[in-house]
C-alpha beads as a LAMMPS data file, in Angstrom:
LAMMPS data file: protein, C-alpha beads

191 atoms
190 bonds

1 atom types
1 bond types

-500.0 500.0 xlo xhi
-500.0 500.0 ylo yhi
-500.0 500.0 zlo zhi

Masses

1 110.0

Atoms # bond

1 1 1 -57.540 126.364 103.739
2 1 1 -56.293 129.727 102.214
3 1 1 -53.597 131.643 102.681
4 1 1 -55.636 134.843 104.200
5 1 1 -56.669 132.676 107.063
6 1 1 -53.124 131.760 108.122
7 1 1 -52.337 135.478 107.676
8 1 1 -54.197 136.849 110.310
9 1 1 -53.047 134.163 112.969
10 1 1 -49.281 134.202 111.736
11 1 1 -49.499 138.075 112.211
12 1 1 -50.839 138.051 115.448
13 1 1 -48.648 135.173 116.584
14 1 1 -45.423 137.549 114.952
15 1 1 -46.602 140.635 116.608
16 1 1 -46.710 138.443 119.902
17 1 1 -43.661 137.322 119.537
18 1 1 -42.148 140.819 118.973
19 1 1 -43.498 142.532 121.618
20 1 1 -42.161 139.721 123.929
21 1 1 -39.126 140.227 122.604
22 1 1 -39.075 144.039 123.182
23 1 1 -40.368 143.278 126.737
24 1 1 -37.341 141.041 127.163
25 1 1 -35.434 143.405 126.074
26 1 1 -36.343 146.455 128.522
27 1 1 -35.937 143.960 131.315
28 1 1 -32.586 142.796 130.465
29 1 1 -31.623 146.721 130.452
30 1 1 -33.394 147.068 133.402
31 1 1 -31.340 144.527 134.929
32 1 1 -27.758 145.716 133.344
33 1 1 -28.607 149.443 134.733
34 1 1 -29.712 147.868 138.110
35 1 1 -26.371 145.611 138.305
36 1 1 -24.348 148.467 137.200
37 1 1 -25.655 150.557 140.066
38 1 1 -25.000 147.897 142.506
39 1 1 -21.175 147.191 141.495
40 1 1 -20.475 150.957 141.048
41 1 1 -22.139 151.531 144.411
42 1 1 -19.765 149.080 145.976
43 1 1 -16.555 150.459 144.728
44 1 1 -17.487 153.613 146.059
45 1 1 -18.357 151.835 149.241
46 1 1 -14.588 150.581 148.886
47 1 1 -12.964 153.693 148.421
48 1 1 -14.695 155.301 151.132
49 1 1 -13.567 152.591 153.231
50 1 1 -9.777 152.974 151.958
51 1 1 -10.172 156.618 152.621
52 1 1 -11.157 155.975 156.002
53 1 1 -7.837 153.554 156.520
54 1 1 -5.695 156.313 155.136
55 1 1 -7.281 158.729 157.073
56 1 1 -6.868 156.301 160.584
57 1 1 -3.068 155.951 158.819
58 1 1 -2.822 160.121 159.048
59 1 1 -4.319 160.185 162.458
60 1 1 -1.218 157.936 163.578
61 1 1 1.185 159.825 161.928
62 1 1 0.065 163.284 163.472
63 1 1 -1.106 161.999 166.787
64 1 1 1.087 163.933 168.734
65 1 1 -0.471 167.251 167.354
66 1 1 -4.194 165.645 167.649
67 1 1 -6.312 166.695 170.920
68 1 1 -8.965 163.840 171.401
69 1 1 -7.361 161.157 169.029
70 1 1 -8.620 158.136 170.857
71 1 1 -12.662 159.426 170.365
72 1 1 -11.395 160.008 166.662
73 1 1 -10.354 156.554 166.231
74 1 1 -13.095 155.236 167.513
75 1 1 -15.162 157.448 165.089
76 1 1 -13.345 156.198 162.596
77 1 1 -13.697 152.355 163.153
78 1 1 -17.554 153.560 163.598
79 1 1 -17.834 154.911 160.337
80 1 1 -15.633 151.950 158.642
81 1 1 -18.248 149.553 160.377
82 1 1 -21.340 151.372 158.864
83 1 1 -19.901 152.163 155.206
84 1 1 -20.702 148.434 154.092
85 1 1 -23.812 148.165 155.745
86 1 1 -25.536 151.787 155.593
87 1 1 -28.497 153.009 152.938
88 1 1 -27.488 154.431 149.908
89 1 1 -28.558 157.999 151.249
90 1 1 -26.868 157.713 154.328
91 1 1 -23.262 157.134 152.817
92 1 1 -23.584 160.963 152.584
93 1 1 -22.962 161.174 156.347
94 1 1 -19.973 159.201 156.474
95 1 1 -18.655 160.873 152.933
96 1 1 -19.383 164.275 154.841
97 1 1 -17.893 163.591 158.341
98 1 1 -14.936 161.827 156.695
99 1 1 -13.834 164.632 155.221
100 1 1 -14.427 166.718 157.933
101 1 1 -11.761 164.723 159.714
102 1 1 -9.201 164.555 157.014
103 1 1 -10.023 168.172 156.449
104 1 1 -8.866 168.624 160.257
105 1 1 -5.764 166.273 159.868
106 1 1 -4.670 168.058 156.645
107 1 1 -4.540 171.103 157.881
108 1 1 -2.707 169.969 161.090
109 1 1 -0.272 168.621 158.315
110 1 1 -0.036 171.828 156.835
111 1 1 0.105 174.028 159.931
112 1 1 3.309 172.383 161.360
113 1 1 6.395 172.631 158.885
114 1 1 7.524 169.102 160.674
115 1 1 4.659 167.415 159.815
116 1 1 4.421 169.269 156.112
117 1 1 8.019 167.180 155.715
118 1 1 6.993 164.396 157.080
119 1 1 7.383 161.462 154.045
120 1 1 5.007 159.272 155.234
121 1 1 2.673 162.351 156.311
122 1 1 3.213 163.396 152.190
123 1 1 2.352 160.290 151.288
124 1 1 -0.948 159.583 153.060
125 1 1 -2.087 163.454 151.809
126 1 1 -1.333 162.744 148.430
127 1 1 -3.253 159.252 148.414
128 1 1 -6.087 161.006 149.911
129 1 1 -6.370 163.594 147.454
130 1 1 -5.979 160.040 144.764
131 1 1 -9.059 158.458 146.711
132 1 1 -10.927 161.833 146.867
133 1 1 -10.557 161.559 143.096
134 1 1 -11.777 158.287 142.634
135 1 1 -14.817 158.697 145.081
136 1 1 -15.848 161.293 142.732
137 1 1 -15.141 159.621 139.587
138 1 1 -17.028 156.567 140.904
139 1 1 -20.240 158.859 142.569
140 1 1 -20.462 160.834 139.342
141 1 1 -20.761 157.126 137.185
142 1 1 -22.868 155.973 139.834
143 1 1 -25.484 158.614 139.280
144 1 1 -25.259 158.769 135.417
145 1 1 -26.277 154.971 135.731
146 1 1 -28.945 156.064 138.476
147 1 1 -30.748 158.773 135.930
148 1 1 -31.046 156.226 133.008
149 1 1 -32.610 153.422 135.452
150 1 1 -34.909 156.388 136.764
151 1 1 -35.646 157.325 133.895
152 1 1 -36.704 154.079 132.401
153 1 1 -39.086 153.236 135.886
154 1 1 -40.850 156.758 134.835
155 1 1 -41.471 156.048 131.217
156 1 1 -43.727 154.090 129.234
157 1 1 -43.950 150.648 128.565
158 1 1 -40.324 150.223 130.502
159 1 1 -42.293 151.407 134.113
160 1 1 -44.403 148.729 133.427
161 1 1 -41.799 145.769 132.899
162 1 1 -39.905 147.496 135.979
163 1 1 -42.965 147.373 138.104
164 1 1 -43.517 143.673 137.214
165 1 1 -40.043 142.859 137.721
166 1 1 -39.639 145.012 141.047
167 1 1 -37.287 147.424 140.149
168 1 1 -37.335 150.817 141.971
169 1 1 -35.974 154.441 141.444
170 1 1 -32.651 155.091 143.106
171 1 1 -31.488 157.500 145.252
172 1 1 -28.488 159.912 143.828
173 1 1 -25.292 160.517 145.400
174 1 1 -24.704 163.572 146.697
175 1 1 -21.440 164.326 148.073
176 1 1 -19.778 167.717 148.823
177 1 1 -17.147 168.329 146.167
178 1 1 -15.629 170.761 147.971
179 1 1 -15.806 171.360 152.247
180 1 1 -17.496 174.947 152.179
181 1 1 -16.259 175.964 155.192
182 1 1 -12.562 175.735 156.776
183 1 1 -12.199 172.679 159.118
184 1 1 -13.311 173.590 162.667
185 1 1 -10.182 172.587 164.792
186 1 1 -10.934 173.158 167.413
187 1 1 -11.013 170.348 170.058
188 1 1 -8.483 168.300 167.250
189 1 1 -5.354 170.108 167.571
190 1 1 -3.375 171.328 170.358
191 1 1 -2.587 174.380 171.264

Bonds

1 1 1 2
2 1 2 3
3 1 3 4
4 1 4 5
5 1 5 6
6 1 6 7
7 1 7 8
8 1 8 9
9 1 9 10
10 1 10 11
11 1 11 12
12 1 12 13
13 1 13 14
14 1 14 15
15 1 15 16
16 1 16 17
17 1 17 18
18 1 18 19
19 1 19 20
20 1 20 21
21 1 21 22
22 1 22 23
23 1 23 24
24 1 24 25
25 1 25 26
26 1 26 27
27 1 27 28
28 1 28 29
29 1 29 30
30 1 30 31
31 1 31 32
32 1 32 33
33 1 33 34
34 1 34 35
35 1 35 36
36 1 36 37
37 1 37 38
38 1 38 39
39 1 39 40
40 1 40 41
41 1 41 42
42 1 42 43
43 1 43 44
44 1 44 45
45 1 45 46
46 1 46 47
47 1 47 48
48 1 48 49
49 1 49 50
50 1 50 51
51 1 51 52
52 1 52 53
53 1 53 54
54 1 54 55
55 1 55 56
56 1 56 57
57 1 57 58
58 1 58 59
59 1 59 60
60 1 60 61
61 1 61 62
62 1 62 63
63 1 63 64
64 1 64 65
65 1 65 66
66 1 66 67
67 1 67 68
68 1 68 69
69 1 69 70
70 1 70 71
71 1 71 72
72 1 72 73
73 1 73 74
74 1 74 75
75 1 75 76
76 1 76 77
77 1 77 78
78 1 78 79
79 1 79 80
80 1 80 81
81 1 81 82
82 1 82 83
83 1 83 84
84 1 84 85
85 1 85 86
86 1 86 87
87 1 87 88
88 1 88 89
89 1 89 90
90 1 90 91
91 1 91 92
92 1 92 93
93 1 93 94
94 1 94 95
95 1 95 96
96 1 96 97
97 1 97 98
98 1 98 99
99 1 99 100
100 1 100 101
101 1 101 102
102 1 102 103
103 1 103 104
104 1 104 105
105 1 105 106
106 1 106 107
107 1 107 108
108 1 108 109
109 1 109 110
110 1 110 111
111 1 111 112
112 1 112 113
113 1 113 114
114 1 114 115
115 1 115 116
116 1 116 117
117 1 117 118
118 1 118 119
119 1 119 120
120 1 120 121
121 1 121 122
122 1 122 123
123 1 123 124
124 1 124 125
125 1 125 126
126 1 126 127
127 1 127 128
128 1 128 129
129 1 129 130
130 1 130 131
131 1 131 132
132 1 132 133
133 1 133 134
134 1 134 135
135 1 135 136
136 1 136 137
137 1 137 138
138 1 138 139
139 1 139 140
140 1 140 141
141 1 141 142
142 1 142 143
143 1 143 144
144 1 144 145
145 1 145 146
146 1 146 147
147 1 147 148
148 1 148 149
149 1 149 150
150 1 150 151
151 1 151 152
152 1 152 153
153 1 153 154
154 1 154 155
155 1 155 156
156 1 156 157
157 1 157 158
158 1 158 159
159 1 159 160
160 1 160 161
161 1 161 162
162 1 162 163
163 1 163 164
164 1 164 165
165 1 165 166
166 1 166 167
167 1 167 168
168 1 168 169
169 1 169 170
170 1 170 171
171 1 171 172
172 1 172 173
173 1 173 174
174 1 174 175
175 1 175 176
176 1 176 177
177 1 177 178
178 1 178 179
179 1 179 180
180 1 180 181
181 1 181 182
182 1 182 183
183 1 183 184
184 1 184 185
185 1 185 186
186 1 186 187
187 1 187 188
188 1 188 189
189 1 189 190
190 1 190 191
């Protein structure tokens, strides 16, 4: 037997071998980018859920100046219910109607000199503000992680080994930065 005939087999069986290899490879970054989605989707899941505590904390603090407080605790513990459970696309809702709320309650803070001295009233403002931070640090890692794991279900030969393995596009994040519009209050503070 010559050495030309075990070329052409031993070529084949390499190139085999390496484009398993680069398949394993694309799935194994398929899978990191898919993980990474999930765990950086559930600490924003978290901190919407703290801000939602801090925001029930506020509530207490300011109830006194709050028309309607019971319906907004029970909004509240209706949003804190859903945040673990909800689609992706639909922690929107909760990100936009919980700041809607604190919107309200911050500005109650602000609009009574009492309140504005309050310590513990400070306090729950300032750790808002801290988890408003990290919900947007979190969001905008989220949907870095989101494009790259997109991107690799739309391109070629990774959309194939994503197909295979069942991987799917993700939906981004899109939270308000910034409430457009002042806080409608009324119906939350007295008059």
């Amino acid at each position: 037997m010559a050495w030309n005939d075990l070329l052409l087999p031993a070529g084949a069986i390499l190139l085999i071998g390496a484009i398993g290899v680069y398949l394993i490879y694309i799935f194994n970054r398929l899978m990191t980018f898919r993980n990474a989605a999930d765990a950086n989707l559930g600490q924003i899941r978290v901190s919407l859920k703290k801000r939602l505590d801090m925001i029930e904390q506020l509530l207490g603090a300011v109830k006194g100046y709050v028309r309607h407080e019971r319906g907004l605790f029970e909004e509240i513990a209706a949003m804190r219910a859903k945040v673990m459970e909800t689609r992706t696309g639909d922690l929107t809702g909760i990100d936009r109607d919980s700041r809607s709320i604190s919107g309200g309650l911050l500005a109650i803070a602000e609009a009574y000199p009492e309140l504005k001295a309050n310590e513990t009233v400070k306090q729950l403002m300032t750790a808002i503000i801290s988890v408003e931070d990290e919900i947007a640090r979190h969001r905008y890692t989220y949907n870095n992680i989101v494009q790259t794991l997109n991107t690799m279900t739309d391109t070629i030969p990774s959309n194939l080994v994503a197909s295979a393995a069942g991987v799917v596009k993700r939906e981004y994040l899109q939270f308000e930065e910034e409430v457009e519009a002042r806080p409608d209050l009324a119906g939350i503070s007295e008059s």
